[in-house]
N, C-alpha and C positions, 0 to 999 in steps of 0.2 A: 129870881131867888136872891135874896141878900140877907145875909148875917148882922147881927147887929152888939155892940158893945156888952160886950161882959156877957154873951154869949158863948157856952163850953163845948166842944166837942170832943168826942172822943174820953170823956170824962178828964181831959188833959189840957185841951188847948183852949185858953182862953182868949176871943177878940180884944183885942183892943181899939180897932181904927179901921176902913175902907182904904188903902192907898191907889188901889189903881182898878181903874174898871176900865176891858176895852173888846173890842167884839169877841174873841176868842174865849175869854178868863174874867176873873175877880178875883184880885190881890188883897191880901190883908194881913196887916200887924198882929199879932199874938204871942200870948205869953205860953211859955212852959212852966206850968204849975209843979210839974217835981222838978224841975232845977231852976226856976223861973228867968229865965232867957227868950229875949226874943225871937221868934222866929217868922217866919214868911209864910203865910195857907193861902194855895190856889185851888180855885175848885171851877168847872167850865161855867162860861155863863149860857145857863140852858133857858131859853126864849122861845123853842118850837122849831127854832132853824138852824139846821145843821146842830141838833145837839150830841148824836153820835161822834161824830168827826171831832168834836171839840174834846171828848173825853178823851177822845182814841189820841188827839195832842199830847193831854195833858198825860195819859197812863204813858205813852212812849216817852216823855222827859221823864217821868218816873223811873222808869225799865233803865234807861241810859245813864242819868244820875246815880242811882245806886250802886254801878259798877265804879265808878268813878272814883280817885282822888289824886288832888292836886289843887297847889296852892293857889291857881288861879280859876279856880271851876268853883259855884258855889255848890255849896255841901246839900247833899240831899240828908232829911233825916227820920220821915216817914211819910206814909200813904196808906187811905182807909178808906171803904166806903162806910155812908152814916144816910139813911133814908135814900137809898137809890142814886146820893150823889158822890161824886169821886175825887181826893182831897189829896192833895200835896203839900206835906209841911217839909220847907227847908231852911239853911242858911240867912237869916238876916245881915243883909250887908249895910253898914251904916256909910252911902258914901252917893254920889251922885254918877248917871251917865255922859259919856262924852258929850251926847247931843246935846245935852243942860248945862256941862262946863264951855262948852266952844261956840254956840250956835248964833253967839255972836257977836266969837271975834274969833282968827284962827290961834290953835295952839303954836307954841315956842316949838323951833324945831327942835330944842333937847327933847321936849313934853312929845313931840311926835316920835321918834328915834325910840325912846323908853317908851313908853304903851305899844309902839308897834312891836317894838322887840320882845315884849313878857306876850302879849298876842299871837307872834309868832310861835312863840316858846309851848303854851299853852294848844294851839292848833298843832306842833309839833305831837305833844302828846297823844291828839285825839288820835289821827292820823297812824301812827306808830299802832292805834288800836282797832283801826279800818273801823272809824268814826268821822264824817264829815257832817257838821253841823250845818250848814245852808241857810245860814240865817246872820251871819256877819254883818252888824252894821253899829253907828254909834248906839244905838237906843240899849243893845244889848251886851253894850260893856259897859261895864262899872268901875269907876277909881275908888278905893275906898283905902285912905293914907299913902297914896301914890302909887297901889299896887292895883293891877286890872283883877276884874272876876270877870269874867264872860258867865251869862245866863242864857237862858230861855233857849231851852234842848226840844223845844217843842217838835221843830222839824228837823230833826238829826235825823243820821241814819246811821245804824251801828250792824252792821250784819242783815239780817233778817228782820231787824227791827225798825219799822218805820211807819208814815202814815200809808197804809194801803188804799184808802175808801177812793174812789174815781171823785176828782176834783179837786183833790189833793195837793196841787201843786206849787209848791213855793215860789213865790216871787216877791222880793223888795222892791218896788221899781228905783233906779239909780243905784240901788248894793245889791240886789240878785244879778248873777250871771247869765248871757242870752240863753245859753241850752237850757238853764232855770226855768225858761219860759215854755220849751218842748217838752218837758216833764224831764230831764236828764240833769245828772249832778255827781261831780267826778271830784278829787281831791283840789284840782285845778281851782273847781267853784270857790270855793273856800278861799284861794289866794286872790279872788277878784274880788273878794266882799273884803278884804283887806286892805285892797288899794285904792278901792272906794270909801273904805272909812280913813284912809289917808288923806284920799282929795278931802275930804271935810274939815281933817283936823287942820289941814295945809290949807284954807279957805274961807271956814267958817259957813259954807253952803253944801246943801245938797247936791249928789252930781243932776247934771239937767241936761247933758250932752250925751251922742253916744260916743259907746266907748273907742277909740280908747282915750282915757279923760286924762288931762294936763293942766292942773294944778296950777302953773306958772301962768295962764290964760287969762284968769280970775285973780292970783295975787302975783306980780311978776317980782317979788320978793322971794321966792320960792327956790329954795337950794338946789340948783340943775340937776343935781345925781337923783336925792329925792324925785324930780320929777318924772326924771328918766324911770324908777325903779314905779313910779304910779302907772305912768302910759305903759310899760311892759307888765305887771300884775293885771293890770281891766284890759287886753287886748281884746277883742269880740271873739278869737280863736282859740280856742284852749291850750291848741299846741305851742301857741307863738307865746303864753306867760312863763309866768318861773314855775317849773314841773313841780316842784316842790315848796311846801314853806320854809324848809332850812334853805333850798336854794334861795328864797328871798330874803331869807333872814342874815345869810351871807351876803349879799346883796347891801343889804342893809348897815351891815360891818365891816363894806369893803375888802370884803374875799374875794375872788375870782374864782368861775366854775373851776370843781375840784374833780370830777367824773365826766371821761371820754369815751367816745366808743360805745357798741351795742352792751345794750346794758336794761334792766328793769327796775321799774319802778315801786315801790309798795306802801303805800300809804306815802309817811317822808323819807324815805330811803330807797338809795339807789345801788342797784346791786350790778357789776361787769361780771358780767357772761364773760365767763375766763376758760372754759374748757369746753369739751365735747365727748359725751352725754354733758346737760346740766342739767338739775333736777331742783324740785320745787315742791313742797309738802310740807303736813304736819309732824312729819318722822311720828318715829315709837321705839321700839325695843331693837337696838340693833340695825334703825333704820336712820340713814343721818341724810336729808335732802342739804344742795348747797345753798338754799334759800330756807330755812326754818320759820314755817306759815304758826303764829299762834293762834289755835281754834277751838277750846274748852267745849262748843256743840258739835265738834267733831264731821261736819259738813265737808270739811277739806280731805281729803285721803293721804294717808303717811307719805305717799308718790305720789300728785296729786298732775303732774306733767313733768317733761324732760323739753330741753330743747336742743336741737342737734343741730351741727353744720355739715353739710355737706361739701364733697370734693369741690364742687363750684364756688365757697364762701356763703350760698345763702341758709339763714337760718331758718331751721324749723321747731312749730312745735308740735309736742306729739302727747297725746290723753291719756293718761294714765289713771282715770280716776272712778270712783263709784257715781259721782254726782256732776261729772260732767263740763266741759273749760268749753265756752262761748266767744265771739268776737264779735262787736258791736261793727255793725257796717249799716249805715245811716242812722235812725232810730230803731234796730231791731236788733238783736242779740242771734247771732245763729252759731248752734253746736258744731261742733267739729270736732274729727280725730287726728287731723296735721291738719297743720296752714305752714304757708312760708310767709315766716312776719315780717311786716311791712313798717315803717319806720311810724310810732303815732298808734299803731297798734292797742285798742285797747279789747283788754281778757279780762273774761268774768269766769273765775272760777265758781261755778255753783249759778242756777239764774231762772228766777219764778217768774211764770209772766204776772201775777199779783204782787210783788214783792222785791222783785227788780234783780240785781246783781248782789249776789252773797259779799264777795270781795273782789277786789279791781286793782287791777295790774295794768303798767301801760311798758308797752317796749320801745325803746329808743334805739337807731339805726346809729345815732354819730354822736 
């Protein structure tokens, strides 16, 4: 299927141009006839293969963009079906991706320092909204007047919302994360496809090594902290990167870790286990958890877990909820009513075997 110049849809959008065609999608310039602005329509490219899955991409960057804003995210601004196809119009950004500005030479370490930092800034947001996009790499950021937009939310996960269909699984090779490759993907992922799109900017090549990549290998021009903060973001371990993107973003600013001791993580933020009971939920009326979970579908429960210490120092936690806290021990999620947690520790509050972990929490021991 392809559209063609001066082609209307939706009685509004008019084509102008094909910009990009590639196994998933077909991108294309058009005009908005009541404000006449340009904008951006994707719609999947259906071939007879795999054309479910490709829509199921494009409606989930739908669902996820529409929640959305902020200055570095491109703007969603509609979605229709039109003859049984399914169509995304959003944000025209007038600007180029990293891959097209750098690919071959590397950027300035200002130019890295500033995109990685609005990047961070940006991933800080999703993060904040238990949003890990899984798709970090140059192609899908955009400068456009020296300010990033990060696109293509295709394979985000934002709650319950994600690709389900078996075969689904993301991977970039060189910016996907290994667990990427098991079908798993933690907030972590996110800071590895970051420090992979570092080795690039720091480089001007794709990573080609495994990880963890170093930068200064490839250009031995390479500012040692910079490279230090690449090999620690892409470590093969999830545990051993920056738990956080503000912790790499500090990192980045030359802060030094600001949070000790047992402590949780949620999205980018990290929260000390300061008492005993501590408690974790969406609160309600009268109801104050010392972790305030925000969850509009209401999956979380006002008390959603506590975690206790006991006379010996070890911490537990304990369920308190309608829909149930899981701990991932190898590839498998298993429910529980206590655990005594373990330093790495990761909790799925809520967890479909179609549909993976609602929200995800990691506990740290030191």
């Amino acid at each position: 299927m392809k559209l063609q110049p001066g082609q209307v849809l939706k009685g509004n959008y008019r084509i102008v141009n094909q910009i990009h065609e590639g196994g998933m999608g077909i991108v294309y310039l058009c005009e908005d006839i009541t404000t006449h602005a340009f904008r951006v329509l994707k719609h999947p490219r259906l071939d007879g293969g795999s054309d479910a899955l490709k829509t199921e991409k494009l409606k989930v960057e739908a669902r996820i963009l529409k929640t959305l804003s902020h200055p570095h995210i491109v703007k969603y601004h509609d979605s229709f079906e039109e003859n049984g196809v399914f169509f995304m119009v959003i944000e025209y950004v007038q600007g180029r991706d990293l891959k097209t500005l750098f690919g071959q030479a590397p950027a300035r370490e200002s130019q890295v320092k500033n995109y990685t930092g609005q990047l961070l800034d940006t991933l800080e947001y999703l993060h904040n909204r238990n949003i890990i996009h899984r798709d970090i790499k140059p192609r899908n950021v955009m400068i456009s007047q020296n300010t990033v937009k990060l696109i293509d939310f295709g394979g985000a996960k934002m709650r319950f919302t994600s690709l389900t269909q078996k075969g689904s699984i993301l991977y970039t090779p060189g910016y996907g994360a290994p667990e990427q490759q098991a079908g798993e993907s933690y907030f972590q992922s996110d800071v590895f496809g970051v420090g992979a799109t570092m080795y690039f900017l720091l480089t001007g090549a794709d990573p080609c090594t495994p990880p963890p990549l170093s930068p200064s290998h490839l250009n031995p021009n390479v500012n040692a902290t910079l490279d230090r903060i690449v090999q620690k973001a892409t470590h093969m371990d999830p545990d051993k990167r920056f738990q956080t993107v503000s912790e790499m973003k500090n990192a980045l600013a030359g802060v030094r870790r600001l949070v000790f001791g047992p402590r949780l993580i949620v999205g980018s933020r990290q929260f000390n286990i300061t008492k005993s009971p501590f408690s974790i939920g969406r609160g309600g009326l009268n109801v104050h958890p010392d972790i305030l979970i925000s969850d509009p579908e209401r999956y979380v429960s006002k008390i959603h877990a506590q975690i206790i210490k006991d006379a010996g120092g070890k911490m537990w936690i304990e369920d308190k909820s309608v829909n149930g806290i899981f701990i991932l021990r190898g590839n498998t999620y298993k429910r529980i009513t206590r655990w005594n947690l373990q330093n790495n520790d990761i909790i799925a509050f809520c967890w479909s075997a179609s549909k993976g972990p609602y929200l995800l929490l990691k506990y740290m021991a030191q």
